[in-house]
N, C-alpha and C positions, 0 to 999 in steps of 0.2 A: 204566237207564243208556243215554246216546243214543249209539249208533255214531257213531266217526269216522270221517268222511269224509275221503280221499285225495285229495288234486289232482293230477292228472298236468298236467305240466308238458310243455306239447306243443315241439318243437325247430322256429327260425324256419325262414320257409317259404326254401328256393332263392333265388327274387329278394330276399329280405331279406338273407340271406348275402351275396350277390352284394355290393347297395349298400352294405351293411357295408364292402368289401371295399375297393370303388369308392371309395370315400369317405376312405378311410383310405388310400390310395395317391395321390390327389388331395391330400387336407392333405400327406402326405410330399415331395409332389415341388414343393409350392409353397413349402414350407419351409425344402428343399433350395434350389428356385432360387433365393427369395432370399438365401441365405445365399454361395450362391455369386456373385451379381451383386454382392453388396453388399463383398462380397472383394476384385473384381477394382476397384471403385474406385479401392481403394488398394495394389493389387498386379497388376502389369502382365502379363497373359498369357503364357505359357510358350511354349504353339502352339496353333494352330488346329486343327482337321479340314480345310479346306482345305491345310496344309501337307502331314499325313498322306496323304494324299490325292493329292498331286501327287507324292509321293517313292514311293507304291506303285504310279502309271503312271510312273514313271521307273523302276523300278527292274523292270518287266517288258516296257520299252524296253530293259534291257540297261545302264541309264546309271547315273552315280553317283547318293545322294542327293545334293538341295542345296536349302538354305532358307537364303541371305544374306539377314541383319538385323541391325539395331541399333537396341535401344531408344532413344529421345531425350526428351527433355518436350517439353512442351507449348510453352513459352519458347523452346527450342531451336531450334524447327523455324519455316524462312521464312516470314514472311506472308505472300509471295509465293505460298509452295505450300500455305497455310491457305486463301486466299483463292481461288487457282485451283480448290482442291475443289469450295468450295462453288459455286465460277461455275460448275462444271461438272458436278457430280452433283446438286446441293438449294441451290436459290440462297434456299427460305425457311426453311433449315437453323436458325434462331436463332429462327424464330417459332412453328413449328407443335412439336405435343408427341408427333413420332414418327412421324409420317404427311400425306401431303400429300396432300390430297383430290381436290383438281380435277387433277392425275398421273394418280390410280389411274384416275380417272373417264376420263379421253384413252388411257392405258395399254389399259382393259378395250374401250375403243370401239374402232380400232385393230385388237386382236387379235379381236375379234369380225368385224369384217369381211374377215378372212385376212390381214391384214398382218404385217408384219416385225415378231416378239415383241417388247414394250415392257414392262420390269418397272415403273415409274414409281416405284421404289425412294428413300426417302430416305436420309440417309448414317446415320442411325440404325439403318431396320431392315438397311441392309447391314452396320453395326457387329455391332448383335444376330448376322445370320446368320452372319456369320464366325467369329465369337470362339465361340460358343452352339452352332451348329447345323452339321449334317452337309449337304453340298452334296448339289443336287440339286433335283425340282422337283416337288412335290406339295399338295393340297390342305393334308395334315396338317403338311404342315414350315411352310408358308405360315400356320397357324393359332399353331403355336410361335414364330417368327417375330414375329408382332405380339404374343403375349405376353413374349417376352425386350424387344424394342423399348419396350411401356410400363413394364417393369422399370428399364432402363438411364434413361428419359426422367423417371424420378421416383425414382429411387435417384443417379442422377452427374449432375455437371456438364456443360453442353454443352461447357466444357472439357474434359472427359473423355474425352466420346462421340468428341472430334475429333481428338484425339491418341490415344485408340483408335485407331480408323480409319485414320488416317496413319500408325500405326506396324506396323498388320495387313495390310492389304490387300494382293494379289497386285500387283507393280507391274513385272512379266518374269517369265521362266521361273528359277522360284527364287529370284524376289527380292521380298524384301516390307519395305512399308514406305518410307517416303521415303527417310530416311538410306541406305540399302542400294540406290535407285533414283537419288540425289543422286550415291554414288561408282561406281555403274557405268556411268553414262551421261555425265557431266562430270565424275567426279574430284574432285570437294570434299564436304564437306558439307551437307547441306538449310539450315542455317543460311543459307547465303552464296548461294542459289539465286535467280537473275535472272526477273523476269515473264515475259518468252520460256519461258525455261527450265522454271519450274513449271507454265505451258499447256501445253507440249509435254508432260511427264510427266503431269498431268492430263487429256490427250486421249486418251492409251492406256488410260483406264482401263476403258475396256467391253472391252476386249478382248485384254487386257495380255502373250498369249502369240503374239498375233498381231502386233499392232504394237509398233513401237520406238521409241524418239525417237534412235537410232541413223541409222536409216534410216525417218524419216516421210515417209507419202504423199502423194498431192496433197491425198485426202481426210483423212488427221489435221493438216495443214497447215492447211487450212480449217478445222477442231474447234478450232488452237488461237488463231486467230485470231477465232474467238468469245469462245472464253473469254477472252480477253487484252478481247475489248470489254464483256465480263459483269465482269468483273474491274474495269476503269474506271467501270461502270454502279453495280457494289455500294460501294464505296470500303472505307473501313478497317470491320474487323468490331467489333459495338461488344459485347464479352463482361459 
């Protein structure tokens, strides 16, 4: 009678485990994302980490919190201040799919030779970073970054992406979002918002704690008289 032979059953090696691991944390977290991008389509943001974020240096200033906003739709909000965005953040906001090449390319050239940082940012990956991503400036958020960007650019509407954006973004100290930029700088509504008026709130936007359209300077003065001429140059947004 012929002996049975035993298999021993050897246990994977370390790096196997590892990718195992890898692997399965990668499917979860893409699965996760999209589930979450595919969410906020149709359910408007709550808060950002930018807000987070600004109420926790406010709040070791000694100051109160404060996040003035108001959701709006899409509809709702001035073409005036639709338009001024894009004249003034990504004027080929409706053609490229999340990123605009010859930007990054002037952007990277620029900071390569010591100049003054230039993120050449379109308003998608700054939707993505807002809404998605924790402030700040790194290789690895910069890599999350262009992946939430091509999430949001093939999961929502460039309607979407843009009334996202208009309704998130830092636009004063505590204030975000047009409508909540519309009543504390003029008193009405984004809706009723004159071309002046949404150049001027669209010029502060690189630096939205710094300048005001309160008190604009010689140089946002200038930013928004471009945009007022980027704004005649683009005409009406064709969605």
């Amino acid at each position: 009678m012929a002996k049975r032979t035993s298999k021993t059953t050897s246990k994977p090696s370390l790096f196997k485990r590892i990718a195992i691991v890898t692997g399965k944390v990668i499917l979860w977290f893409v699965l996760l994302s999209v589930i979450w991008v595919l969410a906020y389509r149709f359910i408007n943001p709550p808060i950002t980490p930018l807000m987070v974020q600004r109420n926790w240096e406010r709040k070791a200033e000694g100051k109160v919190a404060k996040a003035d906003r108001k959701w709006v739709k899409f509809e709702d909000i001035s073409d005036n201040m639709k338009r001024a965005a894009v004249s003034a953040e990504d004027q080929l906001f409706l053609q490229h799919m999340g990123f605009d090449i010859k930007a990054i390319e002037k952007a990277y050239a620029n900071n390569a030779k010591g100049k003054k940082i230039k993120g050449g940012s379109t308003i998608s990956q700054q939707t993505a970073k807002n809404v998605f991503l924790w402030p700040g400036r790194s290789y690895i958020r910069k890599g999350f970054e262009a992946y939430f960007t091509l999430l949001i650019e093939l999961l929502w509407s460039k309607e979407r992406i843009l009334e996202v954006y208009l309704n998130v973004i830092e636009m004063g100290d505590g204030i975000y979002g047009a409508e909540a930029a519309s009543q504390a700088y003029y008193g009405k509504s984004c809706a009723n918002l004159r071309r002046g008026e949404a150049a001027l709130i669209a010029a502060c936007f690189p630096n939205p704690r710094r300048w005001t359209p309160k008190h604009p300077t010689g140089y946002i003065r200038h930013r928004q008289y471009l945009i007022m001429r980027n704004m005649r140059r683009l005409g009406p947004l064709d969605f």
